[in-house]
C-alpha positions as CSV (number, residue, x, y, z in Angstrom):
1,X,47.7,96.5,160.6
2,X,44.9,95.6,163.2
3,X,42.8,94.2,160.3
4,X,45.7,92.2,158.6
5,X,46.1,90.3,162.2
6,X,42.6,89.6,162.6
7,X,42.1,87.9,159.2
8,X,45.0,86.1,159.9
9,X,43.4,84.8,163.0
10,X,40.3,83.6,161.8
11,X,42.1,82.1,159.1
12,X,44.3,80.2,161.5
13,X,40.5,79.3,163.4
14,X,39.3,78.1,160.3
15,X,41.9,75.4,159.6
16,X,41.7,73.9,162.7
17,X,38.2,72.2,162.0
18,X,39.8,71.0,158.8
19,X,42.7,69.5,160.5
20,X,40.6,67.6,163.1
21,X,38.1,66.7,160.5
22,X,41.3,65.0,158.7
23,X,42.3,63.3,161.6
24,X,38.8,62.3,162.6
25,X,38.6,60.6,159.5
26,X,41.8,59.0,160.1
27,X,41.2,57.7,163.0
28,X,37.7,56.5,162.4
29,X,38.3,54.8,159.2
30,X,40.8,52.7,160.5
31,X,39.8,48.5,160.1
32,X,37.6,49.3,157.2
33,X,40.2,51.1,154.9
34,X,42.5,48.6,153.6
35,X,40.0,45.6,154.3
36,X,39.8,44.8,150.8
37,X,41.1,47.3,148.8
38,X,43.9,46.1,146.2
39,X,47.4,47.2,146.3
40,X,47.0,49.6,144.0
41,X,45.0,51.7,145.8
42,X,46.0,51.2,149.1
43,X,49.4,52.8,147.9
44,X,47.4,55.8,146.5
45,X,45.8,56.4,150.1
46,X,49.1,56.4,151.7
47,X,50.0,58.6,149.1
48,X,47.5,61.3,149.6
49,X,48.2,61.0,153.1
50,X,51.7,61.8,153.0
51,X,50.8,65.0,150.5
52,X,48.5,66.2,153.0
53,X,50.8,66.0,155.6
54,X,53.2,68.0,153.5
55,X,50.6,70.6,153.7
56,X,50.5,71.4,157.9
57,X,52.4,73.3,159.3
58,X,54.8,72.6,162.5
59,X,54.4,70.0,165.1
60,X,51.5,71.4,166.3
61,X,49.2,70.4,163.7
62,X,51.7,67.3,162.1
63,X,51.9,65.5,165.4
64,X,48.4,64.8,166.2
65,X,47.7,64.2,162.3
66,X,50.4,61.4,162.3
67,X,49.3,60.0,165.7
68,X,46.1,59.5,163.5
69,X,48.1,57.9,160.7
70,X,49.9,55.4,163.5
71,X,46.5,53.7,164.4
72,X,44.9,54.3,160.9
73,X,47.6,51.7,159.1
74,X,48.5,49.9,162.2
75,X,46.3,46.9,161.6
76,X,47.4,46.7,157.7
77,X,51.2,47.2,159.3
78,X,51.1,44.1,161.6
79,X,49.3,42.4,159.1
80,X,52.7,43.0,156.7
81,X,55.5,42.0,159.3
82,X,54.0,38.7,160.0
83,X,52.9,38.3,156.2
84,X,55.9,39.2,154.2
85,X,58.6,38.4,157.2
86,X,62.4,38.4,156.1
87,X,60.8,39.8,153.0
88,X,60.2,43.3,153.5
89,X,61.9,45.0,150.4
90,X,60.0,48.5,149.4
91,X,57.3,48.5,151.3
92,X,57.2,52.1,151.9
93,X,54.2,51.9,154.4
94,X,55.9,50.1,157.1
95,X,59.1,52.9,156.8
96,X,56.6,55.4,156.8
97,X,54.9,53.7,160.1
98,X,58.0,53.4,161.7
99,X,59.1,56.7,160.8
100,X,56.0,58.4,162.4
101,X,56.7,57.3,165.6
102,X,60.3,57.9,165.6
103,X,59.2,61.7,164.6
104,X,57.0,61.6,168.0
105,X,59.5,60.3,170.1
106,X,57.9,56.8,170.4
107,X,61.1,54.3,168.8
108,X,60.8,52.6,172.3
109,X,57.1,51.8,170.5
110,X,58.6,49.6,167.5
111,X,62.5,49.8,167.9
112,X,62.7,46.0,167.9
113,X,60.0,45.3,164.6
114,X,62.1,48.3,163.3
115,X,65.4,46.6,163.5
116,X,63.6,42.9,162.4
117,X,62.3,44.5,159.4
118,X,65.5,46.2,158.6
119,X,67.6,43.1,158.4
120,X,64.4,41.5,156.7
121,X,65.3,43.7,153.9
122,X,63.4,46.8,154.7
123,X,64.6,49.9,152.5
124,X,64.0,53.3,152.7
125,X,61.7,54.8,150.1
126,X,63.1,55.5,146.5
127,X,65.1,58.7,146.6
128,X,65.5,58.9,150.1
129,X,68.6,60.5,151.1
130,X,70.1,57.3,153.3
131,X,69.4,53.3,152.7
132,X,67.7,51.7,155.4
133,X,70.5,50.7,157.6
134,X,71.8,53.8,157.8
135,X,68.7,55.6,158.6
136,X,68.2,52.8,161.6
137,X,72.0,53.4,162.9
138,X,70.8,57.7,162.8
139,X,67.9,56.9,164.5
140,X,69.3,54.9,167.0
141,X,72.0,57.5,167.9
142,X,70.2,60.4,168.1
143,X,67.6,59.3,170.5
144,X,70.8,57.8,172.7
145,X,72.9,61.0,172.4
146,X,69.7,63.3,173.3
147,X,68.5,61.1,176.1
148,X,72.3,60.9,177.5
149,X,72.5,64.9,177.6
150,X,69.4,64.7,178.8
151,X,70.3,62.8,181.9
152,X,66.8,61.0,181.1
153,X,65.9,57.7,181.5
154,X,66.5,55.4,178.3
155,X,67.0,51.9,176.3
156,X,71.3,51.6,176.4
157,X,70.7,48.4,174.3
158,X,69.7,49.8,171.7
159,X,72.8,51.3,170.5
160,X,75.0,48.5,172.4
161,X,73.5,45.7,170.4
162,X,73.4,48.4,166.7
163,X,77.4,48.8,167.5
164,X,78.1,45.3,168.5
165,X,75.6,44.4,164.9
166,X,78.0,47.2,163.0
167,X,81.2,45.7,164.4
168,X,80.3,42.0,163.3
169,X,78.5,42.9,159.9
170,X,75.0,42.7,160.6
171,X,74.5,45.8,160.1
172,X,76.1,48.6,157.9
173,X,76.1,52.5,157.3
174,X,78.9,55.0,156.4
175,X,82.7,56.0,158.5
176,X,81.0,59.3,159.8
177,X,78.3,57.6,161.7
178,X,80.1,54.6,163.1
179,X,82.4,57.0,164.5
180,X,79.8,58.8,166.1
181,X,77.7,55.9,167.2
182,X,81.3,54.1,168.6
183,X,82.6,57.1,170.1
184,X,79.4,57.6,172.1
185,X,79.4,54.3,173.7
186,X,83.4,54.6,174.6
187,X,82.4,57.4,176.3
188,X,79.7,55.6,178.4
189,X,82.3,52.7,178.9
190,X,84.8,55.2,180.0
191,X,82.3,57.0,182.4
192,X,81.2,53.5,183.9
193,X,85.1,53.1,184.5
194,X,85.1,50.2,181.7
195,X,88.7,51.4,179.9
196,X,89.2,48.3,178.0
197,X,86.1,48.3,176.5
198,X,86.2,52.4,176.2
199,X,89.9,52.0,174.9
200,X,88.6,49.4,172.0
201,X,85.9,51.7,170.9
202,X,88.1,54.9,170.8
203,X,90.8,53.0,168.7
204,X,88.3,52.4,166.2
205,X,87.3,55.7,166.4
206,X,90.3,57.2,165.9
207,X,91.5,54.5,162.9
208,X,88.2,56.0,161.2
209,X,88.9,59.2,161.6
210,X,92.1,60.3,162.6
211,X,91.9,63.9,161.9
212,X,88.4,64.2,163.4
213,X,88.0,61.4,165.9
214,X,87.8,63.3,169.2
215,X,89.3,60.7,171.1
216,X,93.2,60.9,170.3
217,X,94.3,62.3,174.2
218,X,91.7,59.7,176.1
219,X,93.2,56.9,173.5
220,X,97.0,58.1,174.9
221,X,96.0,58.3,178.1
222,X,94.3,54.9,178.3
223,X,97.2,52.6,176.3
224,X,99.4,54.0,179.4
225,X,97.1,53.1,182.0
226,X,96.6,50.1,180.8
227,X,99.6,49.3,180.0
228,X,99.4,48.9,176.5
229,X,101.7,51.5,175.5
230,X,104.9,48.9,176.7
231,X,106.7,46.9,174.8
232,X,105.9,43.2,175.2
């Protein structure tokens, strides 16, 4: 059993001069890369880049190997939003750019290119399990809802302005996260002692999803206080 743990050990040794040797070369090969390579084969890179992070295992060795891939395609990235603005359609290496800093807790980093390149037509990659819009709306949520429990310090506007986008039809994703997403900011309405504009949001919450809306005694409890349970 000793022996088993010890080869496992210096097996786990060993990879970590590969992985550093990956992201060194990452890192290092940044402005040259793409410089003046075609298309072609500038989607085969990100390609084999993607496959290889497929290959490590847990944050520990994917979050320093995509901080590598941030700066390695950040200048071809830029280069892309100002280039092919309000034309963004499958360009899966800005999703993926965005999507590496949202997986490292950075969508403060690029939430507002994000959103621009969204409504610029930006789609998920082919076969991914949400479009675009949708994916934006998840992202948005869950870094409100875990920085809210969090009691942490964070960017309300960002899902103010993706509700008040979803409610004019800017933007667009399924019932199930609307409700979410509108039911979260009644709440912070509600907490901040704003019942008309918490009252709105649960109503909508509660036409979406009757059954599982959350908000049915708070939605009763605010028509009386505000009066709107009376006839007119």
């Amino acid at each position: 059993m000793l022996s088993i743990l010890m080869k496992r050990k210096a097996q786990q040794q060993n990879l970590q001069p590969v992985v550093a040797a990956e992201i060194t070369t990452a890192s290092t090969t940044t402005r040259q890369t793409f410089a003046d390579k075609p298309w072609e084969e500038t989607q085969l890179i990100l390609k084999q880049d993607l496959s290889y992070l497929r290959t490590l295992a847990g944050t520990k060795e994917k979050a320093p190997f995509k901080e590598a891939l941030i700066e390695k395609y950040r200048p071809l990235v830029q280069k892309l939003l100002v280039t092919h603005k309000g034309s963004y359609g499958n360009l899966d290496v800005i999703w993926w750019w965005f999507l590496w800093h949202v997986d490292l807790n950075k969508l403060e980093a690029i939430h507002d290119d994000f959103r621009d390149a969204v409504n610029g037509g930006l789609e998920a990659p082919e076969n991914w399990k949400m479009n675009g819009q949708t994916a934006f709306c998840g992202y948005v949520f869950k870094y409100s809802l875990d920085a809210h429990k969090g009691k942490k310090e964070f960017k309300h506007e960002y899902l103010t302005d993706a509700v008040k986008a979803l409610r004019s039809g800017d933007l667009a994703t399924n019932a199930p996260l609307k409700v979410k997403m509108f039911r979260l900011l009644g709440d912070w309405h509600f907490e901040a002692g704003e019942r008309e504009k918490a009252h709105d949001l649960f109503e909508l919450v509660m036409k979406l999803d009757p059954d599982g809306g959350g908000r049915k005694i708070k939605l009763k409890d605010l028509r009386q206080e505000l009066g709107y349970d009376q006839p007119n």
